[in-house]
C-alpha positions, 0 to 999 in steps of 0.5 A: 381220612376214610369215608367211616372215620369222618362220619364218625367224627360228625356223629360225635359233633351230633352227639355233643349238641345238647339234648334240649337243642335238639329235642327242639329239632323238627323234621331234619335229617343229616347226610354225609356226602363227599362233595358240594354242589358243583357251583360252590366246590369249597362248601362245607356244609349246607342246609337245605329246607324250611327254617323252624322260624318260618314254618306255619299251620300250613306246614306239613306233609314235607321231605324233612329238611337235609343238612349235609355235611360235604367231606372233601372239602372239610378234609381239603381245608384241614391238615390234622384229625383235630382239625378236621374234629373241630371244623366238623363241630364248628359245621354242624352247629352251623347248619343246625343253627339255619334249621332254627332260623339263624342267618349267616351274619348272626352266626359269624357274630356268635364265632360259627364262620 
């Protein structure tokens, strides 16, 4: 799958997140890169920055915080486009539900794993 194709698959799973949830969305950019970080190759997406749920008055005059989407292994751990469609969705609300403050174990309880 080309580089155009799986960013276009990220922004339709951007798109299907509901307009509420991200009008809640504060200070966070999402990237596309080709791979993880070199100690954690299988990763398939990552937020990095400071959780909604743990910002406070002091909070300002920061980098936005970044959840990366990492295409190799997504394309690695997928056979077919619908695969990659889902698992791609599955990613995003993932790593925006850590921008909202919600832990790995909740997420696996909700079904994002």
């Amino acid at each position: 799958m080309s580089p155009e194709r799986f960013e276009q698959l990220v922004a339709a799973a951007m798109d299907d997140v509901p307009d509420e949830l991200m009008s809640l969305a504060s200070n966070v950019a999402l990237v596309v890169t080709d791979d993880p970080p070199a100690d954690d190759p299988d990763l398939l997406g990552l937020y990095e920055g400071i959780p909604l749920t743990e910002r406070d008055t002091t909070y300002g005059g920061v980098l936005p915080d970044r959840i990366s989407i990492f295409r190799r292994p997504t394309l690695a751990y997928c056979e077919t486009e619908d695969e990659v469609r889902d698992e791609v969705a599955i990613t995003v609300v993932h790593e925006i539900a850590h921008h909202f403050g919600i832990d790995d174990d909740r997420l696996h309880e909700l079904g994002y794993a």
